[in-house]
TIROBA-928927 format. One record per atom (N, C-alpha, C): x, z, y. Coordinates in steps of 0.001 Angstrom, whole numbers, padded with zeros to 6 digits, always signed. Each point is the difference from the previous one (the first is absolute). Example, Ala and Ser with C-alpha at 12.3 -4.5 7.8 and 13.67 -1.06 7.14 Angstrom:
+013190+007800-005690 -000890+000000+001190 +000900+000000+001200 -000350-000720+001050 +000820+000060+001190 -000770+000730+001090 
***
This chain:
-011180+062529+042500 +000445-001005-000936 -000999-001154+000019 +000446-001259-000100 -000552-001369+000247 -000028-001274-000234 -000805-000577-000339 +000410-001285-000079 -000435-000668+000735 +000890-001116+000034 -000121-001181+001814 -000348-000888-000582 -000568-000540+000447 -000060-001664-000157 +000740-000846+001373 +001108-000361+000023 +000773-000883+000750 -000181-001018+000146 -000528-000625+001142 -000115-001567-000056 +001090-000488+000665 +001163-001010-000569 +001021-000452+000041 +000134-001258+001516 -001123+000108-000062 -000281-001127+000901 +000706-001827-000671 -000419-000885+000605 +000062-001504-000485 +001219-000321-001073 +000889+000925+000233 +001359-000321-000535 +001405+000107+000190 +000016-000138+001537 +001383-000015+000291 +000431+001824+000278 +001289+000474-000623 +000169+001206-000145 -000503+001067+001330 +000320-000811+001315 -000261+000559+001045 -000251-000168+000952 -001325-000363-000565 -001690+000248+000293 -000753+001389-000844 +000887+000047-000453 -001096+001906-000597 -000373+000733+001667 -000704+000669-000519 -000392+000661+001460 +001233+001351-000218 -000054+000248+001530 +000895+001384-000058 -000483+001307-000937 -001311+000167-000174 -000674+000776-000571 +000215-000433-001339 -000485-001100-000771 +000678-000326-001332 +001581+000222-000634 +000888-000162+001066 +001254+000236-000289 +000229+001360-000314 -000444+001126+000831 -000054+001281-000065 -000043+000292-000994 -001260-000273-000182 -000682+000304-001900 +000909-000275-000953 -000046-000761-000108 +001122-001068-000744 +001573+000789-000365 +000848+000597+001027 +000530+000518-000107 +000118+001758-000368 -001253+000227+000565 -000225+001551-000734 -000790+000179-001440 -000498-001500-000803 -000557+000551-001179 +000686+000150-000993 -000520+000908-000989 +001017+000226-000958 +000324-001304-000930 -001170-000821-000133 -000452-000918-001131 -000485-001082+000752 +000780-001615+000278 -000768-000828+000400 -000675-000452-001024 -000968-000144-000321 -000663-001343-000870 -000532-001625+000079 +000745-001047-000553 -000317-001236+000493 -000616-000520-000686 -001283-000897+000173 -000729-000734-001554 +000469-001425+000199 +001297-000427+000744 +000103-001599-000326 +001470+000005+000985 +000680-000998-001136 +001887-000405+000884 -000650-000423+001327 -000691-000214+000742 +000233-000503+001490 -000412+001199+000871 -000921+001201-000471 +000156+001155+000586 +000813+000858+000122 +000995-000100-001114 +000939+000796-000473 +000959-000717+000637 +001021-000985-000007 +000938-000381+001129 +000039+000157+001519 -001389+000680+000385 -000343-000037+001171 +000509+001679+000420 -000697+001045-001216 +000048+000854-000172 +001800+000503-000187 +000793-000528-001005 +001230+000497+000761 +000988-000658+000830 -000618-000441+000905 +000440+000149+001285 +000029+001017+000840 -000548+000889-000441 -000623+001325+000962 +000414+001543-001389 +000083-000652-001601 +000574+001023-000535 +000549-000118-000966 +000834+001429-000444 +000787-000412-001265 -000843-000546-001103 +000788-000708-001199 -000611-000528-001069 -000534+001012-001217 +000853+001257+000379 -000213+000900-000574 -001131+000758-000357 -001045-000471+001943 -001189+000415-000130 -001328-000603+000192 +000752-001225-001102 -001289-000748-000212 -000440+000213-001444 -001548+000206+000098 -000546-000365-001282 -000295-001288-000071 -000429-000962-001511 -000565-000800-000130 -001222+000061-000925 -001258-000341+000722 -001098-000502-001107 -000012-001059-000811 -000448-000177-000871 -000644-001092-001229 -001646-000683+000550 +000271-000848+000660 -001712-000400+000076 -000403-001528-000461 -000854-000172-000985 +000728-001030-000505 -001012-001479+000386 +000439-001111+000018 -000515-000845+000591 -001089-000562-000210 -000591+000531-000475 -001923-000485-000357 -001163-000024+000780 -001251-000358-000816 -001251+000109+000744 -000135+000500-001032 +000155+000498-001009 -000842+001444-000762 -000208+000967+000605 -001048+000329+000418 -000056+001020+000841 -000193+001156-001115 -000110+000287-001276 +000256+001073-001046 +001276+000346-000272 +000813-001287+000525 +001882+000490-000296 +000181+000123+001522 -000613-000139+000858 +000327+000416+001708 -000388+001098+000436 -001173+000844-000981 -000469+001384+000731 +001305+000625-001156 +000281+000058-000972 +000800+000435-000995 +002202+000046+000996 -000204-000757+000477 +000969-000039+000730 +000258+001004+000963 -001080+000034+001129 -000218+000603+001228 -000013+001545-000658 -000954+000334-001176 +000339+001385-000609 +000883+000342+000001 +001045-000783-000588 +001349+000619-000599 +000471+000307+000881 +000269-001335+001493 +000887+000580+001306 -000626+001081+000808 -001254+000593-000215 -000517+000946+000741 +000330+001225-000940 +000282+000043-000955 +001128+001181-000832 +000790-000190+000349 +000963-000679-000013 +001133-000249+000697 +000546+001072+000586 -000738-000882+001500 -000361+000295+001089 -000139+001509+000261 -001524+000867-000521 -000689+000986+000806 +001293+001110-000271 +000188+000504-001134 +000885+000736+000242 +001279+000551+000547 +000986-000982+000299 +000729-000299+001347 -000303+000356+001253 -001457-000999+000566 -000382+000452+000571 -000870+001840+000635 +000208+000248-001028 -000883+002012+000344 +001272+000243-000261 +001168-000292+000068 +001604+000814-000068 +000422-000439+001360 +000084-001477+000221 +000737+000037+000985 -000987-001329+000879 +000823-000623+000985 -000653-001217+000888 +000047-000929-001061 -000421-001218-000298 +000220-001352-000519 -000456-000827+000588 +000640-001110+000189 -000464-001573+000817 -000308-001440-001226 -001174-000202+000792 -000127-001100-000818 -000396-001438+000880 +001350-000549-000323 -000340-000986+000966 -000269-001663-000684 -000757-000603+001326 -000643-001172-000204 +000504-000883+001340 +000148-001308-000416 +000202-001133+000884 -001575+000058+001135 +000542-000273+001398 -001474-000052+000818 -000774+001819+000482 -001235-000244-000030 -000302+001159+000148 -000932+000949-001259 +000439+000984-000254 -000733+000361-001232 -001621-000089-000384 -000629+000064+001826 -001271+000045-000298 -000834-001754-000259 +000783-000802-000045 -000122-001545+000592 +000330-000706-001409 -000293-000451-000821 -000101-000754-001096 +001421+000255-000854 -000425+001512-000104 +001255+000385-000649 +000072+000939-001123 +000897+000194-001045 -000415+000281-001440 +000386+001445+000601 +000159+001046+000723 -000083+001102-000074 -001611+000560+000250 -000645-000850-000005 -001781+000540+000254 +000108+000180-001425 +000190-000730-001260 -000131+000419-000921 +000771+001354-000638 +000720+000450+000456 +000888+001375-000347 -000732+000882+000490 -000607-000243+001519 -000610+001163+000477 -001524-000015-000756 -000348-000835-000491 -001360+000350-000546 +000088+000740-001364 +000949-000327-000377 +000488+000391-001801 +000466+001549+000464 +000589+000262+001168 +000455+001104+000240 -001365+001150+000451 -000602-000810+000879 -001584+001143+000134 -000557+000363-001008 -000116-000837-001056 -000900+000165-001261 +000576+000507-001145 +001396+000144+000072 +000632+000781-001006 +001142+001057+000375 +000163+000315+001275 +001022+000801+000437 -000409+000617+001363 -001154+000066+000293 -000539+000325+001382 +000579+001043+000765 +001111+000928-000807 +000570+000764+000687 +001048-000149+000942 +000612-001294-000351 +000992-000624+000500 -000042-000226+001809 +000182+000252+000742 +000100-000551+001603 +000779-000829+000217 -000807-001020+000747 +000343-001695+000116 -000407-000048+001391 +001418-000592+000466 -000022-000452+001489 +000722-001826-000059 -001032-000646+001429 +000502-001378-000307 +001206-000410+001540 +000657-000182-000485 +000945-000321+001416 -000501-001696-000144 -000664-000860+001179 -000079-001255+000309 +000945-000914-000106 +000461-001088-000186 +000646-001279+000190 -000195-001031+000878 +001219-000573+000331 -000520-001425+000380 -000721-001007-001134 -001299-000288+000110 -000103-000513-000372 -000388-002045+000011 -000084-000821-000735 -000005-001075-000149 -000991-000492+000844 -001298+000976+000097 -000873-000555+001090 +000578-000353+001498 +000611+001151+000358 +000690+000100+001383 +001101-001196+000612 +000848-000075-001697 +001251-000371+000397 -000056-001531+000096 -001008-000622-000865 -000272-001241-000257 +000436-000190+001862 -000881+000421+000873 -000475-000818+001249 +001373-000190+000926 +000822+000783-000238 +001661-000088+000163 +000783-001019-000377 -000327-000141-001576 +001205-000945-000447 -000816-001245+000293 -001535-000346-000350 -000100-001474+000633 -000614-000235+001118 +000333+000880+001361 -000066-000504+001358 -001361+000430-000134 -000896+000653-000368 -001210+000060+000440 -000639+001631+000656 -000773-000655+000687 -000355+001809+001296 -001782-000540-000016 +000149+001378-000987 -001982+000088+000097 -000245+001232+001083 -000552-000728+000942 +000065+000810+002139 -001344+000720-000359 -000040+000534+000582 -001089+001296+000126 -001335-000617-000028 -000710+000559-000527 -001659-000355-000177 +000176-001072-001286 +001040-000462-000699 +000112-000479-001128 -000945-000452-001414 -000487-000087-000438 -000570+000776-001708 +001117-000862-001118 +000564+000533-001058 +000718-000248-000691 +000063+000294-001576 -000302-000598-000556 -001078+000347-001364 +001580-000123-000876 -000074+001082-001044 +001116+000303-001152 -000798-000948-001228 +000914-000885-000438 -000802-000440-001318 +000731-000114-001045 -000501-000110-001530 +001412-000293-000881 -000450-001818-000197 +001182-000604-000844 +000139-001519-000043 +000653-000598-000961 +000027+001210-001554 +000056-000262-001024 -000276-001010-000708 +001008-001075-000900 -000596-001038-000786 -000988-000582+000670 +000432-000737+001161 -000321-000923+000881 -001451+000282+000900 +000048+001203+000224 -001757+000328+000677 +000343-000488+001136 -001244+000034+000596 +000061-000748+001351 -001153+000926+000568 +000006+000642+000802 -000645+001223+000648 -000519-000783+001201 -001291-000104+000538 +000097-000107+001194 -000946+000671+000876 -000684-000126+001151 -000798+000803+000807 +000447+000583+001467 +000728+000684-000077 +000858+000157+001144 +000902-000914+000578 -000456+000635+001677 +001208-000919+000882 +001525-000180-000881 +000195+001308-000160 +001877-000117-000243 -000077+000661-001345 +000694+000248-000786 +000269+000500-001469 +001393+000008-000269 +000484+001098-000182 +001642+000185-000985 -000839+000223-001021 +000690-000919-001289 -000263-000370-001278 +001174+000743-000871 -000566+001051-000829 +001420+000419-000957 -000216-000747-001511 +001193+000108-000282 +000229-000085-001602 -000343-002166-000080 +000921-000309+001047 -000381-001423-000006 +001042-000767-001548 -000837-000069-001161 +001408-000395-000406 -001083-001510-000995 -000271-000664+000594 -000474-001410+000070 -000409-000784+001342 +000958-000211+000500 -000112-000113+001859 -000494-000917+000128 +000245-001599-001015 -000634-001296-000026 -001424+000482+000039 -000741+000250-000878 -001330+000109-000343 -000506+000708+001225 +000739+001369+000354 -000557+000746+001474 -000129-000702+000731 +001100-001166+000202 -000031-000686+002089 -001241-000684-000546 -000199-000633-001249 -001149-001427-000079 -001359+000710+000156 -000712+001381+000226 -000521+000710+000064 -000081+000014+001610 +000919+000682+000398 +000102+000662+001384 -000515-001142+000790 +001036-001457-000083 -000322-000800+000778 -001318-000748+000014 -000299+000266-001254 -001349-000849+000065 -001278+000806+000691 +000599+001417-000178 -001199+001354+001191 +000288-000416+000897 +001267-000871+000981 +000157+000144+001074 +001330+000972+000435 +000948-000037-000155 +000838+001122+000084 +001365-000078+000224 +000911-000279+000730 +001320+000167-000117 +001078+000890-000585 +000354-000265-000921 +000706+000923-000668 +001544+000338+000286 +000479+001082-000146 +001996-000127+000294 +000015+001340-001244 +000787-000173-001101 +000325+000177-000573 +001595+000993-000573 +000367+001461-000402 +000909+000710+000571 +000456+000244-001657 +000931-000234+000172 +000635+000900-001767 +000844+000699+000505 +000285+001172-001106 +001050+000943+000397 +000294+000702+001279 -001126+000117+000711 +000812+000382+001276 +000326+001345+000670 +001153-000035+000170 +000310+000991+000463 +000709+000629-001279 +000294-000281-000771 +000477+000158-001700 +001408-000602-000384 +000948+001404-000191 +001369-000703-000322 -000073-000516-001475 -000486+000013-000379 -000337-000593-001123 -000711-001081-000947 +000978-001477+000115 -000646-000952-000362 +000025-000839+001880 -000623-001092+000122 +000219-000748+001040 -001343-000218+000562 +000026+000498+001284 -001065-000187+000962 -000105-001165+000495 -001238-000315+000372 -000455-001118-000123 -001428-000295+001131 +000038-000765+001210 -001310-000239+000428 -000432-001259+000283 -001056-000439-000371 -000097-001596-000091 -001317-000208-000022 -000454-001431+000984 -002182-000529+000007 +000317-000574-001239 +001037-000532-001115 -000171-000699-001085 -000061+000684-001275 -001153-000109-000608 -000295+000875-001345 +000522-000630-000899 +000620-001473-000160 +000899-000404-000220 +001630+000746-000832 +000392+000526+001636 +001353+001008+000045 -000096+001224-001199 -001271+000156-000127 -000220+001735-000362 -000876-000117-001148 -000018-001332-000933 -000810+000325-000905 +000276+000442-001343 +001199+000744-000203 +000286+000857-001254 -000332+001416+000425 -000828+000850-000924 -000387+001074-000302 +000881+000881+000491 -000896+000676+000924 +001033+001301+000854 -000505+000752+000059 -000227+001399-000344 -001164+001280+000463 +000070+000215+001401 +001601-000410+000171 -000102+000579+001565 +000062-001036+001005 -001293-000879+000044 -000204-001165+000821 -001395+000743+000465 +000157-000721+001346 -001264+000250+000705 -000777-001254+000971 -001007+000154+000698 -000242-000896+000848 -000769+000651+001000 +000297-001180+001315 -000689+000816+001119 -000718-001364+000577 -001668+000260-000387 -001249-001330+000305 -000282+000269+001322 -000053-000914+000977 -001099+000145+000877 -000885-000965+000274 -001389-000235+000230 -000780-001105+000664 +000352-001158+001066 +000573-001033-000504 +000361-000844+000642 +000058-000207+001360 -001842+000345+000167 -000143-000032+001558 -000353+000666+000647 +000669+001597-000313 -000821+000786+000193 +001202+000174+001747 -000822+000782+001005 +000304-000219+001143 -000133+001404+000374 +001540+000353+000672 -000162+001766+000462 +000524-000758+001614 -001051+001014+000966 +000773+000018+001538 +000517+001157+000222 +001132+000677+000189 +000768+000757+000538 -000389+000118+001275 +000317+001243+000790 +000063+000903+000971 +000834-001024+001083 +001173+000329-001319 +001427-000482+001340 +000143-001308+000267 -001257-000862-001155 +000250-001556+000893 -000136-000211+001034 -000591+000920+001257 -000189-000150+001086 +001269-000397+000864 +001227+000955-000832 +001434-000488+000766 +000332-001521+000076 -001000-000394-000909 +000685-001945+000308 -000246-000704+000995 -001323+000931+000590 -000578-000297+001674 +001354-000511+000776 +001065+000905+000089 +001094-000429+000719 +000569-001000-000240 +000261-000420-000887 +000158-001399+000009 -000708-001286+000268 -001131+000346-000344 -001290-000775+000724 +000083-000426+001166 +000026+001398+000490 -000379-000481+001986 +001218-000357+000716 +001543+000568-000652 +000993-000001+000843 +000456+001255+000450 -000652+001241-000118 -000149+000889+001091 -000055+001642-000579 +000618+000715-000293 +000286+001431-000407 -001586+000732+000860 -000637-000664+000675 -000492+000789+001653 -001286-000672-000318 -000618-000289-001266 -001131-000992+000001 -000964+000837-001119 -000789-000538-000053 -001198+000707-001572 -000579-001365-000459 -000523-000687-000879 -000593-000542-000447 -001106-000712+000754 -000021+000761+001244 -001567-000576+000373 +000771-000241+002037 +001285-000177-000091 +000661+000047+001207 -000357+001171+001144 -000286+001197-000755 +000054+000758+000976 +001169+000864-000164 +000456+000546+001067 +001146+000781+000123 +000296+001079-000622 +000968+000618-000722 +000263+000892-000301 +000471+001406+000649 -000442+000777+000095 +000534+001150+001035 +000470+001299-000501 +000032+000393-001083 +000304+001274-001020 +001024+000012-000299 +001330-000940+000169 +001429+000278-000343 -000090-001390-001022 -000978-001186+000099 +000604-000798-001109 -001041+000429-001296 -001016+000976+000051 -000918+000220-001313 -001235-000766+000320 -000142-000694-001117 -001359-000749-000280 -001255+001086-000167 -001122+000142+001249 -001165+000866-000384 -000517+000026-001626 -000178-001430-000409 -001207-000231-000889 +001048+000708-001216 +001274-000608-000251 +001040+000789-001200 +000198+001619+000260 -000430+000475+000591 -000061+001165+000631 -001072+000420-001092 -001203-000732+000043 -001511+000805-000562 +000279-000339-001043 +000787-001118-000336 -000185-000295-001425 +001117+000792-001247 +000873+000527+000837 +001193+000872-000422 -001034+001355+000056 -000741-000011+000890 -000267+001688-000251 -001318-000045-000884 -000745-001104-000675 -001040+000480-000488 +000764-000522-001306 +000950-000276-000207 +000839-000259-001453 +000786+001550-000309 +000076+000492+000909 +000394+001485-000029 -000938+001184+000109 -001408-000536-000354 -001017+000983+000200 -000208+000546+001059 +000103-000408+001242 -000226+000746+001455 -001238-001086+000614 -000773-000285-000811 -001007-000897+000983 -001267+000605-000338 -000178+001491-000296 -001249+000250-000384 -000931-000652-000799 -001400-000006+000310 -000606-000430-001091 -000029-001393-000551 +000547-000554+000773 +000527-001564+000128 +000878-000083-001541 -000630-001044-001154 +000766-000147-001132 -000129-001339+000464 
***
């Protein structure tokens, strides 16, 4: 007997992982703490077997641990009878209110067994919906961007919880930074949205994000070497006009593919 924590992934019904759906359909008791998890949630089950929590919208954190109690009563006993799911938009372990259930649940129900099935989450999906590919050897810093923060330091940054975007870009840009900007995405719910104008996006959204990078910051790829061919004219050429003889493979993309794949020994 169990309780899950389901991460729903970004939003759209199907994107749950196959493993979430499973769950989903074999628990006795879904539990949802908010309408945009819960529409997501029956898609995959009857209405019959949803619970709903009460969590209520504050920064009291004396009426927020008082909350999390109650749903971890709820909760534990269900759970030592049968499976229960509790699901969350994204991934449960990733800026998500089921960390707070499971902590309320260690400290007052420790008997309970808690397993987390993963999500897609918002980190991942961002780089999908606005065209962006962070290539291997990367660094990519998670930040929040609450009431207009402006985070900076790192090459690149996905920014959560953007919900003063004016004040963020006048920040970002003045670090140096290009910003592109994502609401809703991937979310049947409400209108997605990607736009460089903070302009477009400056009414209050929890579920706005941003993705910064350093203006000038400069990556060389492996495979730019393929533009050689256009360069010289010649499928049969290398960079430095010597011939190719291996079937058409560039030596030097050769070493540089295999020490990006860990085969170059002590060579970092």
């Amino acid at each position: 007997m169990t309780l899950y924590g389901v991460g729903l992934g970004p939003g759209e019904a199907d994107l749950v992982t196959v493993r979430g759906k499973e769950v989903l359909e074999n628990a006795d008791v879904v539990y949802s703490p908010g309408r945009l998890s819960r529409t997501v949630a029956l898609e995959h089950v009857d209405e019959s077997k949803i619970g709903d929590l009460d969590f209520p919208m504050t920064k009291d954190e004396e009426k927020l641990r008082a909350a999390w109690k109650e749903a971890a009563a709820e909760i534990a006993p269900n759970a030592r009878d049968g499976d229960v799911a509790f699901v969350t938009l994204g991934d449960p372990n990733v800026y998500s209110t089921f960390g707070h259930l499971r902590r309320t649940i260690d400290a007052f129900h420790p008997d309970v067994d808690l397993e987390i099935v993963p999500g897609v989450s918002a980190v991942t999906a961002f780089a999908t919906a606005l065209g962006v590919e962070i290539e291997a050897g990367a660094g990519l810093s998670l930040r929040e961007a609450a009431a207009g923060h402006s985070p900076t330091g790192p090459d690149r940054m996905i920014l959560f919880k953007v919900t003063d975007a004016p004040a963020t870009h006048e920040g970002l840009v003045e670090a140096g930074y290009d910003v592109t900007y994502g609401r809703r995405l991937f979310m049947e719910q409400g209108e997605t949205l990607v736009t460089g104008d903070p302009a477009e996006i400056d009414e209050r959204d929890y579920y706005t994000l941003a993705y910064a990078e350093k203006a000038d910051l400069e990556v060389e790829q492996a495979t730019a070497a393929f533009q050689t061919e256009d360069e010289t004219g010649s499928e049969d050429a290398t960079t430095d006009g010597e011939p190719v003889t291996d079937g058409g493979e560039v030596v030097d993309l050769e070493r540089a593919e295999g020490c990006e794949g860990g085969d170059c020994g002590g060579h970092r």
